[in-house]
Backbone bond lengths (Angstrom), bond angles and torsions (degrees), N, CA, C in turn:
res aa  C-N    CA-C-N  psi(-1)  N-CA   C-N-CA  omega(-1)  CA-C   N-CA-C  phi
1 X - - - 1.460 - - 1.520 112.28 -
2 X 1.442 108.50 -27.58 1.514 112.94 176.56 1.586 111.77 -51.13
3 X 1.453 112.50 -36.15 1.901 99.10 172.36 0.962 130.37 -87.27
4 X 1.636 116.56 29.69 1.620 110.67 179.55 1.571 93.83 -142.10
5 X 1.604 105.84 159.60 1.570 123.31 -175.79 1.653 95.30 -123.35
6 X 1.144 88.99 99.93 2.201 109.40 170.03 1.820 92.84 -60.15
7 X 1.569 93.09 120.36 0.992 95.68 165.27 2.019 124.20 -135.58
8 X 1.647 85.97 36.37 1.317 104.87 156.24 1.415 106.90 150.13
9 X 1.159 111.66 -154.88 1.475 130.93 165.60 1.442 133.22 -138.19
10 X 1.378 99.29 115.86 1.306 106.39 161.93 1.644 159.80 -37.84
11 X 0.959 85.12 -59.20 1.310 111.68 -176.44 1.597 122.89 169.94
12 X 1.459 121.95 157.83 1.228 115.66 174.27 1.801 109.25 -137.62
13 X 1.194 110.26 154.17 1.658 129.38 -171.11 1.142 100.81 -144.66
14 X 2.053 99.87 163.41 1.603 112.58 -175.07 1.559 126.99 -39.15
15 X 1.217 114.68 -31.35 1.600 116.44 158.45 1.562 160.36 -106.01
16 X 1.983 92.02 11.34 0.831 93.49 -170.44 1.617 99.24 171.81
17 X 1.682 111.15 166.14 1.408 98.46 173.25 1.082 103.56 -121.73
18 X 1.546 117.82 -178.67 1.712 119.30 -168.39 1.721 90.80 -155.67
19 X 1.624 82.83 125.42 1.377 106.99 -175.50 1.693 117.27 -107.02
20 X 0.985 134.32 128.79 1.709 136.61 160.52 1.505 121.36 -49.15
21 X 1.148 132.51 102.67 1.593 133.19 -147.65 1.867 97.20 -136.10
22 X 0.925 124.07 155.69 1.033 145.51 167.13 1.863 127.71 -111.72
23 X 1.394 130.44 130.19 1.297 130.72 -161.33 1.748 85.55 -82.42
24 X 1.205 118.45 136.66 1.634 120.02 172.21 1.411 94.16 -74.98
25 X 1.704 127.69 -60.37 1.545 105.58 -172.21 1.075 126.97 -88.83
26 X 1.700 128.86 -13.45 1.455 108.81 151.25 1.324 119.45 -104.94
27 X 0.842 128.84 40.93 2.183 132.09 -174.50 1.526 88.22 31.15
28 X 1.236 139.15 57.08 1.157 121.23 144.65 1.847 132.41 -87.49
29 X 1.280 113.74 135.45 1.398 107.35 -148.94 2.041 93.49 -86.85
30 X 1.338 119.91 129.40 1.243 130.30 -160.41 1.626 103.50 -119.50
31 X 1.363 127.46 -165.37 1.041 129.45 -166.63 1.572 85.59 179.24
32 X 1.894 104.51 115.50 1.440 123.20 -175.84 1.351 105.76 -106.36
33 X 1.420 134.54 155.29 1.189 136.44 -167.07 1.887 100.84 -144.73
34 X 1.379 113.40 80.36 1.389 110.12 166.40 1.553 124.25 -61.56
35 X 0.988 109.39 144.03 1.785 119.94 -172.23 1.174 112.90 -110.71
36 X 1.149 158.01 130.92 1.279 158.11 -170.73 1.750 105.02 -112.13
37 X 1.623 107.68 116.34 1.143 123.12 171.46 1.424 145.63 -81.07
38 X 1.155 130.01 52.15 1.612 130.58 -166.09 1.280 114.11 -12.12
39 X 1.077 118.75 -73.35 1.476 122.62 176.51 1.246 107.65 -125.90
40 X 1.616 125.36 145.81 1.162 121.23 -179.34 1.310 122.93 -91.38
41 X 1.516 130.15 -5.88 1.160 129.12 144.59 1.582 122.85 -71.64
42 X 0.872 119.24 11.11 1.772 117.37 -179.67 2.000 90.24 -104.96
43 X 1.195 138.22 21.75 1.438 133.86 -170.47 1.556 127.36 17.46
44 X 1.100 114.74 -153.04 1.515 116.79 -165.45 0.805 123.27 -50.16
45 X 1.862 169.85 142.80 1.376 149.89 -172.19 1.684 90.68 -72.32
46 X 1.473 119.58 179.08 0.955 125.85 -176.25 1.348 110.57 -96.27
47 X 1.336 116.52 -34.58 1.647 134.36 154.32 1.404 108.80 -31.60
48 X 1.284 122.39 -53.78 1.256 110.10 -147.95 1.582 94.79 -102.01
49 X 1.311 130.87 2.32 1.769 137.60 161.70 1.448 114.18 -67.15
50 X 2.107 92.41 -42.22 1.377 98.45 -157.86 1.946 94.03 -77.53
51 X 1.057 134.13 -23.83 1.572 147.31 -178.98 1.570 98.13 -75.95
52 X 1.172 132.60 -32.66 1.397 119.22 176.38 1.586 116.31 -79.35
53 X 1.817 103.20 -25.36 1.469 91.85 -151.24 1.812 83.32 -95.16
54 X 1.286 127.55 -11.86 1.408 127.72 -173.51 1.820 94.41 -77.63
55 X 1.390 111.20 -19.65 1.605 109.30 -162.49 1.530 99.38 -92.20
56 X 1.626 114.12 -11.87 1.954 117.88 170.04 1.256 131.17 -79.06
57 X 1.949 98.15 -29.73 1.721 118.31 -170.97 1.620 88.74 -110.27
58 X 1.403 134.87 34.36 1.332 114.89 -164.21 1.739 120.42 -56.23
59 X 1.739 110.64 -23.35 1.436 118.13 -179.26 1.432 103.40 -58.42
60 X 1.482 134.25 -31.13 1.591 136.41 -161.80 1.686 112.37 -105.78
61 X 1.599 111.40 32.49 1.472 99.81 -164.37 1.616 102.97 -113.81
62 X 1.664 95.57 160.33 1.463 93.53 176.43 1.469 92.78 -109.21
63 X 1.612 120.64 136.60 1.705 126.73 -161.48 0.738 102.96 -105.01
64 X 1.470 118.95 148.41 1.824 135.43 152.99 1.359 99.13 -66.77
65 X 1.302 114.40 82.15 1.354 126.76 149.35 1.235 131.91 -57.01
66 X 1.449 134.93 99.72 1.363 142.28 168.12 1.345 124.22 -146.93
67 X 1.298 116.08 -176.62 1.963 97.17 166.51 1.396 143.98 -75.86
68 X 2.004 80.97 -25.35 1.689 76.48 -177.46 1.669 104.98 -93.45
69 X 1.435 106.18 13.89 1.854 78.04 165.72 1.462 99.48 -118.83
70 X 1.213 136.02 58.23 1.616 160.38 148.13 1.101 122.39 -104.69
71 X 1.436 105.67 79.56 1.722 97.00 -169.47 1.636 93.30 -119.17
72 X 1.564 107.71 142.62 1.482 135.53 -154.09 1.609 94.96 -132.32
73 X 1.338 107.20 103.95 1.986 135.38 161.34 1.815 101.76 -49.67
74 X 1.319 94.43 144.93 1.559 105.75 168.03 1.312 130.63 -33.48
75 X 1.714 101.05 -34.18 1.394 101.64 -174.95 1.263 97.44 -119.49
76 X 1.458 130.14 53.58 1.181 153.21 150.84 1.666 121.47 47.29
77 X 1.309 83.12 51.77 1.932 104.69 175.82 1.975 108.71 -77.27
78 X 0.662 120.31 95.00 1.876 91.06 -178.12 1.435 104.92 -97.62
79 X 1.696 94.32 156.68 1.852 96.05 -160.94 1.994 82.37 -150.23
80 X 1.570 87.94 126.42 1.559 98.78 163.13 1.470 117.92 -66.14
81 X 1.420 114.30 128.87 1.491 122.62 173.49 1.920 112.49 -99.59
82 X 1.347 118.78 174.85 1.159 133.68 151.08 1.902 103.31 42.52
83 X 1.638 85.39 84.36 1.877 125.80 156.00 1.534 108.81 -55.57
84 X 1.534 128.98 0.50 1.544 85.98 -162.10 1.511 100.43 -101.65
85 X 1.630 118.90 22.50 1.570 101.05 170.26 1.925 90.11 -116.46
86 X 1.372 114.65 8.31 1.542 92.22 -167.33 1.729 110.68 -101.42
87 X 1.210 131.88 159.62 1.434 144.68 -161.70 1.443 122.72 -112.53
88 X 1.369 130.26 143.28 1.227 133.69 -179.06 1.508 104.26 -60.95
89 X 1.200 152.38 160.65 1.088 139.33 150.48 1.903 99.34 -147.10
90 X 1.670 70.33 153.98 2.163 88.11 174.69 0.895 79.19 -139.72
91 X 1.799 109.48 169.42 1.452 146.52 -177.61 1.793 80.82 -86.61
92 X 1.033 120.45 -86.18 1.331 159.25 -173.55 1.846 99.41 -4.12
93 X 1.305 117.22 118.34 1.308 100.39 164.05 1.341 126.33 81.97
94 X 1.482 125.26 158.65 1.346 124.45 -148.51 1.689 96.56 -110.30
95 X 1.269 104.26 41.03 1.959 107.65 -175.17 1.692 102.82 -76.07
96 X 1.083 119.72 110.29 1.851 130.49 166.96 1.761 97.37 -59.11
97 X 1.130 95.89 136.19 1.313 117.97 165.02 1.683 130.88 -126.31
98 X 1.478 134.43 118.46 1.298 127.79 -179.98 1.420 122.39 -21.03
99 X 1.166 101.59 139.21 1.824 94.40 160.07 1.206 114.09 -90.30
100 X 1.264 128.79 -36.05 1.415 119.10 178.87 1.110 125.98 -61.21
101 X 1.516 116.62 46.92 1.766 126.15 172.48 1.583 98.76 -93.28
102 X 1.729 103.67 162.38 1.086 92.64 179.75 1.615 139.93 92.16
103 X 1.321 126.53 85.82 1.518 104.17 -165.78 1.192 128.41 -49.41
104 X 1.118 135.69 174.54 1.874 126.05 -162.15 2.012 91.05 -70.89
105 X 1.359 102.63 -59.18 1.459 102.34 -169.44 1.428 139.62 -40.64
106 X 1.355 91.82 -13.36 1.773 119.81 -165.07 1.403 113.78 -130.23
107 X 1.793 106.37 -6.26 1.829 107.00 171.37 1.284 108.30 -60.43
108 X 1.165 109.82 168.93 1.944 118.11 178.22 2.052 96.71 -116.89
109 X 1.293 78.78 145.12 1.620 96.60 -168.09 1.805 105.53 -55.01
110 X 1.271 110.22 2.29 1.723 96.59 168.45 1.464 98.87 -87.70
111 X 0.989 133.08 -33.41 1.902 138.77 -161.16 1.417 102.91 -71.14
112 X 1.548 93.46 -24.84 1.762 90.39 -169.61 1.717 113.59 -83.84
113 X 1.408 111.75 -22.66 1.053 124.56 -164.26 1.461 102.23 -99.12
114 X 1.224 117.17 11.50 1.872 133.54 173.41 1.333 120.46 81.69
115 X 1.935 115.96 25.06 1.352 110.12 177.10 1.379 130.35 -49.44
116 X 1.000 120.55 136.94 1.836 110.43 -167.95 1.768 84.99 -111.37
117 X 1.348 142.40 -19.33 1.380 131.53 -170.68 1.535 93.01 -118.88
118 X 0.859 92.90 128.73 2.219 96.76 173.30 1.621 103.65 -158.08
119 X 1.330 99.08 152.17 1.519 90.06 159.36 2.089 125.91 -123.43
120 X 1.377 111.75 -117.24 1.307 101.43 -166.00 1.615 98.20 -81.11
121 X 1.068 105.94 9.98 1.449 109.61 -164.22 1.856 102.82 -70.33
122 X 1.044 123.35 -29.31 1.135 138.61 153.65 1.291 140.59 -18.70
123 X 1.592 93.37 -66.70 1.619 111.40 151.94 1.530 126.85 -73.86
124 X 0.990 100.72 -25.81 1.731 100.46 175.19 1.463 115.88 -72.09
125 X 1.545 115.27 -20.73 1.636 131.77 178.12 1.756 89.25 -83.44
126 X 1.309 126.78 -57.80 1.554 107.51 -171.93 1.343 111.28 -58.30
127 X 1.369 114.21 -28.28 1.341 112.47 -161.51 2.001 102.51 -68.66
128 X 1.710 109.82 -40.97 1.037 103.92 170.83 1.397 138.50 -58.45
129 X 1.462 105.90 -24.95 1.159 107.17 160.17 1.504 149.44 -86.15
130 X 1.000 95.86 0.52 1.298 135.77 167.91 1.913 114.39 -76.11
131 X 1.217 89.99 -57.68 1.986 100.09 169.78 1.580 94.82 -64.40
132 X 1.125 112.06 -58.88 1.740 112.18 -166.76 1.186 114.56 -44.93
133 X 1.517 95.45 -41.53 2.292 96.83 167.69 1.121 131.01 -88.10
134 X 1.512 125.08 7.97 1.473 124.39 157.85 1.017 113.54 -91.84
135 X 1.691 113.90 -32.66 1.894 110.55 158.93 1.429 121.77 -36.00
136 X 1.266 95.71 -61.64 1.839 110.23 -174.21 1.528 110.97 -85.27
137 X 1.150 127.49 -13.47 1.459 122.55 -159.32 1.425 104.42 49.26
138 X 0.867 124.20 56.79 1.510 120.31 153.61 2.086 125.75 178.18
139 X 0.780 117.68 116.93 1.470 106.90 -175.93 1.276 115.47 -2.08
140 X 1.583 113.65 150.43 1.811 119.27 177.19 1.605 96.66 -90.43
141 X 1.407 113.11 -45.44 1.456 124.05 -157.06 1.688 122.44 -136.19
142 X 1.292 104.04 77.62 1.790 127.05 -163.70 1.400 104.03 -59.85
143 X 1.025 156.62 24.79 1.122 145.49 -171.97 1.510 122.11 -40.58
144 X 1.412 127.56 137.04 1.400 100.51 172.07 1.741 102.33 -114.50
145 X 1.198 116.70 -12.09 1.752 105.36 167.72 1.779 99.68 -141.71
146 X 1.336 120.39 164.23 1.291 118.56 -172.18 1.903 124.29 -42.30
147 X 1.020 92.94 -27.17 1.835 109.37 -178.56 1.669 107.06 -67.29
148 X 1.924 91.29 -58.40 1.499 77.46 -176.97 1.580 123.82 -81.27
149 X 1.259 104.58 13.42 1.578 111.92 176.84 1.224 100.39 -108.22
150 X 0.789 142.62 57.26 1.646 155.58 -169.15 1.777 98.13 -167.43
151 X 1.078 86.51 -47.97 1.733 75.84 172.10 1.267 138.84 -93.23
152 X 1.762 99.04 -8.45 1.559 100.06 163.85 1.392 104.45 -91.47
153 X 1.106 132.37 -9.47 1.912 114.17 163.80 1.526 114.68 -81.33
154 X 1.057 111.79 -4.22 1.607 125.86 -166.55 1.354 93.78 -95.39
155 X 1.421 134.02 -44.33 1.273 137.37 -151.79 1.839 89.33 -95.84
156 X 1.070 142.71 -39.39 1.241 143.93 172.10 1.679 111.17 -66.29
157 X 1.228 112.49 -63.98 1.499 123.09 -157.60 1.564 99.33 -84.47
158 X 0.935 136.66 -39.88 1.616 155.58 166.84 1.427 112.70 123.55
159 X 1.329 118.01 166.72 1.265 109.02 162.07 1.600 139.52 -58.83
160 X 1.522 110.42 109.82 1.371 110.24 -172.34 1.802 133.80 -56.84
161 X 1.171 133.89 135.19 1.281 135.28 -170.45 1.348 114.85 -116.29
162 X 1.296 126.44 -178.57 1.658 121.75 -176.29 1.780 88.03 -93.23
163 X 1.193 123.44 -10.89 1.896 113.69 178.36 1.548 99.13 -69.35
164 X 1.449 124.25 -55.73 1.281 120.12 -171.15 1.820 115.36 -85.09
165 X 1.307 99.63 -34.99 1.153 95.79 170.82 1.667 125.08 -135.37
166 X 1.142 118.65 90.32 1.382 145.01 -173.10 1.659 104.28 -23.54
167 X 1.403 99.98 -93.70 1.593 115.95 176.21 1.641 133.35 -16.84
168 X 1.863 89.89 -45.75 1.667 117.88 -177.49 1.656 107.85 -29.27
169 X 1.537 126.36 -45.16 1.323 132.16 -174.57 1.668 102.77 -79.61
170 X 1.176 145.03 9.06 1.567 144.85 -164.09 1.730 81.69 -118.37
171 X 1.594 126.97 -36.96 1.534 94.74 -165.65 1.292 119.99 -76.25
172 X 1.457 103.35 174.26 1.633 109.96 179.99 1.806 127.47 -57.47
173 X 1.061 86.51 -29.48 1.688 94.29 -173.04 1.924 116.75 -121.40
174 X 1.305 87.01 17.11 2.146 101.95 172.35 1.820 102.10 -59.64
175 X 1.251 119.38 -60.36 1.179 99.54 -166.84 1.715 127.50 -104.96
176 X 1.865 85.47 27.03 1.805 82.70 170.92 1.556 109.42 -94.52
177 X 1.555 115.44 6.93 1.556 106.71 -177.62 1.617 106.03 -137.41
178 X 0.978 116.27 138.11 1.832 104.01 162.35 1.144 119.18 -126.57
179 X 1.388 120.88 151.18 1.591 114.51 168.05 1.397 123.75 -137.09
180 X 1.107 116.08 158.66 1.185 137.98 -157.76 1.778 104.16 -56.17
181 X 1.216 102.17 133.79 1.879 109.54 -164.15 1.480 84.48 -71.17
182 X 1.641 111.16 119.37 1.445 128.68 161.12 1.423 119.94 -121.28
183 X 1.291 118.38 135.77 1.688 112.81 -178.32 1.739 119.77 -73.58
184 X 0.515 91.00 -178.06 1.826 103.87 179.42 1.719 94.72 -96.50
185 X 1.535 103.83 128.71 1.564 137.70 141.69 1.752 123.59 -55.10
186 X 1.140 117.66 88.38 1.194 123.27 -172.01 1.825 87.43 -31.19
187 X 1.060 138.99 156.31 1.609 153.33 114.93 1.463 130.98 -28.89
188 X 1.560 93.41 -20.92 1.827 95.08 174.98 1.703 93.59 -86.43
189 X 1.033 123.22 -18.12 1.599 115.15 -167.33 1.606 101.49 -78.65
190 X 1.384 96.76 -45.11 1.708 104.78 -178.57 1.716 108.37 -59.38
191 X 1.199 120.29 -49.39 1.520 120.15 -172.53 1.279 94.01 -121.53
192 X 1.715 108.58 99.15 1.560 111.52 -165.41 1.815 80.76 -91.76
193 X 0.591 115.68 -39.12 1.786 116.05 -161.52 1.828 103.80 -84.78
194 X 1.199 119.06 20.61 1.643 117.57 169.02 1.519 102.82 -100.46
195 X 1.429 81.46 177.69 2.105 93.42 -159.43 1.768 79.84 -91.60
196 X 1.387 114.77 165.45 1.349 128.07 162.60 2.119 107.47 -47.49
197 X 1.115 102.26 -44.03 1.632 106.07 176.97 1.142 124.09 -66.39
198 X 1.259 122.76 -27.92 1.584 156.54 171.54 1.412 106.04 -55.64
199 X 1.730 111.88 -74.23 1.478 100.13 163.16 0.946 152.32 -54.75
200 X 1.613 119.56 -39.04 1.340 145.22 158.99 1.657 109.49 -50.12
201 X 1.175 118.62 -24.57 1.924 116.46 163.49 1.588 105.86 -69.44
202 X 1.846 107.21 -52.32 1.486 98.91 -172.08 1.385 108.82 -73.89
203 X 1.231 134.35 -22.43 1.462 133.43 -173.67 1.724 97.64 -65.97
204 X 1.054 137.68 -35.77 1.615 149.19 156.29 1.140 108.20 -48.07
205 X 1.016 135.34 -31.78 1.621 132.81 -160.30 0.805 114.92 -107.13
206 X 1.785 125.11 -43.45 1.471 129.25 -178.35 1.430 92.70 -102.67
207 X 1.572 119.40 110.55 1.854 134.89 -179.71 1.570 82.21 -137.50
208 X 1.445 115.08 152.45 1.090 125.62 132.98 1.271 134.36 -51.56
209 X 1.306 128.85 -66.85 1.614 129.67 -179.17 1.138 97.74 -82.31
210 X 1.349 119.65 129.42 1.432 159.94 -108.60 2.064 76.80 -109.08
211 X 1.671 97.76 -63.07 1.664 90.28 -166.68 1.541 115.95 -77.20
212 X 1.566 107.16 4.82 1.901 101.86 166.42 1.746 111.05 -93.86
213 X 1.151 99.33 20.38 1.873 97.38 178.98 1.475 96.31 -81.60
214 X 1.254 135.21 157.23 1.358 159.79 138.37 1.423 84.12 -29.59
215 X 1.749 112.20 132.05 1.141 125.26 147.48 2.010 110.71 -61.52
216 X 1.409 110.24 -174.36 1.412 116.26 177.97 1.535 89.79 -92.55
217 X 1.303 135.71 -30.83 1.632 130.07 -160.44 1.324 102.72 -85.22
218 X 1.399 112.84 -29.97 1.469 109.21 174.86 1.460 123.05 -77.10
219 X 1.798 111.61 -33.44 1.175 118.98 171.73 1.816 118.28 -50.28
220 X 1.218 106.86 -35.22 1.060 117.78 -161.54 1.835 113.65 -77.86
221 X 1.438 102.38 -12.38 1.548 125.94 -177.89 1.632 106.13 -100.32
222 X 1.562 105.47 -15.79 1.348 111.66 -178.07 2.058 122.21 -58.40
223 X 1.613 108.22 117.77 1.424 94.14 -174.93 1.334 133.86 -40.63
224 X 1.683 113.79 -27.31 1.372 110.59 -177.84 1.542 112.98 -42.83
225 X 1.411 136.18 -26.26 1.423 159.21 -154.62 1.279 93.19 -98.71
226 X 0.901 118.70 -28.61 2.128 109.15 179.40 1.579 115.45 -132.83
227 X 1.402 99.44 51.90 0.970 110.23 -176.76 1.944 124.26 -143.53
228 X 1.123 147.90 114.61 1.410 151.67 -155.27 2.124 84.53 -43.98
229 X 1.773 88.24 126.92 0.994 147.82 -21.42 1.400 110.75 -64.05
230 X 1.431 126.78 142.81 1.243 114.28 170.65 1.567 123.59 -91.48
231 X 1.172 138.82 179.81 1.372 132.23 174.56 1.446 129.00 -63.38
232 X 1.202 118.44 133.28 1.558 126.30 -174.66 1.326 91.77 -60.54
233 X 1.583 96.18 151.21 1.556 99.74 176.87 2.275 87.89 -103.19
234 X 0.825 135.75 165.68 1.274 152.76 146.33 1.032 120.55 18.13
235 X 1.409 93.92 -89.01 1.260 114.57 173.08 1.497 138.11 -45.12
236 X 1.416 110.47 -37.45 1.494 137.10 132.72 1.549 130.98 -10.75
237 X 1.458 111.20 -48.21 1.122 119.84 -160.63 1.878 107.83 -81.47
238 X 1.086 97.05 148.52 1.637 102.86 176.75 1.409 117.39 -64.71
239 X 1.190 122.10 119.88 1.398 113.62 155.54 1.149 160.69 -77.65
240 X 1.355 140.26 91.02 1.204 132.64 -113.75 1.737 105.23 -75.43
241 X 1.183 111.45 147.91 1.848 111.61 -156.61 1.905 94.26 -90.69
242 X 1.412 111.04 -1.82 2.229 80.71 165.05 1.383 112.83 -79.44
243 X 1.133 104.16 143.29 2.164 106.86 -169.36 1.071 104.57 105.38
244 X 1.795 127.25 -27.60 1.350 124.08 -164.25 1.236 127.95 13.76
245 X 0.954 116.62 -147.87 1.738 113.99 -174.32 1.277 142.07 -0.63
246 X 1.712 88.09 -62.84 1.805 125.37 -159.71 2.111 87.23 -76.55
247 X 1.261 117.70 -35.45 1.672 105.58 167.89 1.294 121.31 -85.32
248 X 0.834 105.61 -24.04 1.870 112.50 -179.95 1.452 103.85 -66.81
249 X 1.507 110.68 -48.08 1.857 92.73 -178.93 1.275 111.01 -95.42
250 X 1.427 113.42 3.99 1.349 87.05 163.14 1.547 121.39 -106.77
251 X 1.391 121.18 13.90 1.396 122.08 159.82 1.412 102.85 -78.64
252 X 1.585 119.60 -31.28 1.294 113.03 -164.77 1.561 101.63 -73.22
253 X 1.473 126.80 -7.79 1.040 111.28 -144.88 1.615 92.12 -118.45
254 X 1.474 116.40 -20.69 1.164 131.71 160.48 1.724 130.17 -57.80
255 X 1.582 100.41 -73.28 1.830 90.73 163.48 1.687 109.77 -105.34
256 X 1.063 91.38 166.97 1.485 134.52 -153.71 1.895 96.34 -94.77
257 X 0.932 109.50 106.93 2.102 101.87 -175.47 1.453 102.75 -140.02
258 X 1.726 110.45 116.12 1.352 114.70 171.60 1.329 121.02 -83.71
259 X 2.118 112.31 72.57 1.182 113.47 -165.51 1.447 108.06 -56.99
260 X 1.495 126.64 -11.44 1.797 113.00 -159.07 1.347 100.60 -87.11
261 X 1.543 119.60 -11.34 1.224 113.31 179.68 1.654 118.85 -75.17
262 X 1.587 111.01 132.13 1.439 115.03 -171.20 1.478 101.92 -60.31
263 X 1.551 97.44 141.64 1.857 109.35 174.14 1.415 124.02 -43.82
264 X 1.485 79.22 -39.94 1.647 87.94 -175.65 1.835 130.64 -60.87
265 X 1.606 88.17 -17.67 1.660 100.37 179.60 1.700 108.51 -89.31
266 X 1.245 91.24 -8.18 1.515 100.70 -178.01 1.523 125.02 -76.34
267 X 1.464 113.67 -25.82 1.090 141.92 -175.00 1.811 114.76 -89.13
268 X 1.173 112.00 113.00 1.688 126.34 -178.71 1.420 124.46 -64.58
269 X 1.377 103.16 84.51 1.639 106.23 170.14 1.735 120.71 0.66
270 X 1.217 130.90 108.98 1.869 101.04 174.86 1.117 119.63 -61.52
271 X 1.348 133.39 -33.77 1.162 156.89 -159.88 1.792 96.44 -69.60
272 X 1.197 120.12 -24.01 1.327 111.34 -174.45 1.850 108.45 -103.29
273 X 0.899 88.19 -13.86 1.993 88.87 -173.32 1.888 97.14 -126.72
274 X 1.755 111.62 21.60 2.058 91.50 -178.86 1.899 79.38 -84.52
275 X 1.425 122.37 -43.76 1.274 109.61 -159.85 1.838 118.26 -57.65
276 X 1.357 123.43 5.24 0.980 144.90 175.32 1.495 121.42 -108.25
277 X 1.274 124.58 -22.01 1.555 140.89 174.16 1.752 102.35 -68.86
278 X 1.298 137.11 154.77 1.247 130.78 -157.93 1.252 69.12 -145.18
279 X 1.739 128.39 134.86 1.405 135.54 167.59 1.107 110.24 -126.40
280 X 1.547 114.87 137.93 1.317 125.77 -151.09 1.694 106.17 -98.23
């Protein structure tokens, strides 16, 4: 701790707090994460091993996908925060993994039902829910304990079957609950205020079987993305006014942004980079 200058606090969560720190010999600006120890012979929590060792393999992880650990810089970099619910994962091998990854709101309906083998399919379900709540401003699927979050994707998506979803009878926890045969909620009803392209991304995202979700490489080729409105370029983006001034010119003074150039030139043909996209 002797090489860093705390220069506040962040925020704090169930395990811990996280402080704003500074490197004394390179002023590099850091982000500290205190742990709170019950007893000091009982050692490290296991939380806070499993958050370091997800923070070494970070290319192989399955993420606590949500909003508030998506935090997006002035000049509109976004960078996933806060490892301590996310998991190492390999393709490779018959390694069981928890279900309780994932916040309840943003699990995908295999986790709920006690999958111990899953793959990225996981993240592509948080990720949908995640789009689904900037559509709506507000959560798709409120759950407040695993049951009733099972039943608000159930009550939207409909009740799942072995026609739509095959696997559903292989998980661990399929036949300790049943529910009542409900149809599916079109998606235009849920996000009355999305563009036709808008839905057709989340209708990709939120699948039951894990391997009919939209990959991320495909999402990323998806028209909603090249289509009015199109994406801010950078420069565009608001800057948030604490620091006022004294940060504003000096980002301005830092990168280089050809705001006069139209958006539209800004934006990458798909057609020129799908033969380069690797789809999973």
């Amino acid at each position: 701790m002797e090489q860093y200058s705390i220069l506040g606090r962040i925020g704090e969560g169930a395990h811990g707090i996280v402080f704003k720190a500074k490197h004394i010999e390179t002023g590099e600006t850091v982000a500290l994460k205190k742990v709170a120890l019950r007893k000091l012979e009982d050692g490290i929590p296991n939380q806070a091993l499993r958050e370091i060792k997800a923070l070494q393999e970070i290319e192989d992880n399955q993420y606590d996908l949500k909003p508030a650990n998506l935090l997006i810089s002035s000049t509109g970099h976004l960078k996933i925060a806060d490892f301590g619910l996310a998991r190492v994962f390999s393709n490779e091998g018959d390694r069981l993994y928890s279900h309780q990854v994932a916040t309840r709101w943003y699990r995908a309906p295999e986790l709920l039902y006690g999958a111990r083998k899953y793959d990225e399919g996981v993240d592509i379900w948080a990720v949908g829910c995640i789009f689904g709540e900037l559509l709506n401003n507000s959560p798709l699927f409120p759950g407040e304990n695993d049951i009733e979050q099972l039943c608000c994707v159930l009550r939207v998506l409909g009740t799942p079957n072995e026609k739509i979803w095959p696997e559903i009878t292989e998980l661990p926890d399929y036949n300790k609950i049943t529910f009542k045969e409900n149809p599916p909620i079109p998606l235009e009803q849920i996000v009355p205020d999305a563009s036709p392209e808008a839905v057709d991304l989340l209708k990709r995202f939120l699948v039951y079987p894990s391997k009919r979700r939209i990959s991320a490489a495909e999402a990323l080729l998806h028209p909603y993305f090249f289509k009015e409105p199109l994406p801010a370029h950078h420069s565009e983006l608001p800057i948030p006014q604490r620091g006022a001034k004294k940060t504003q010119q000096r980002l301005q003074h830092q990168y280089e942004f050809h705001i006069d150039q139209p958006i539209e030139e800004s934006v990458i043909d798909p057609e020129l980079i799908s033969q380069h996209v690797r789809v999973w």
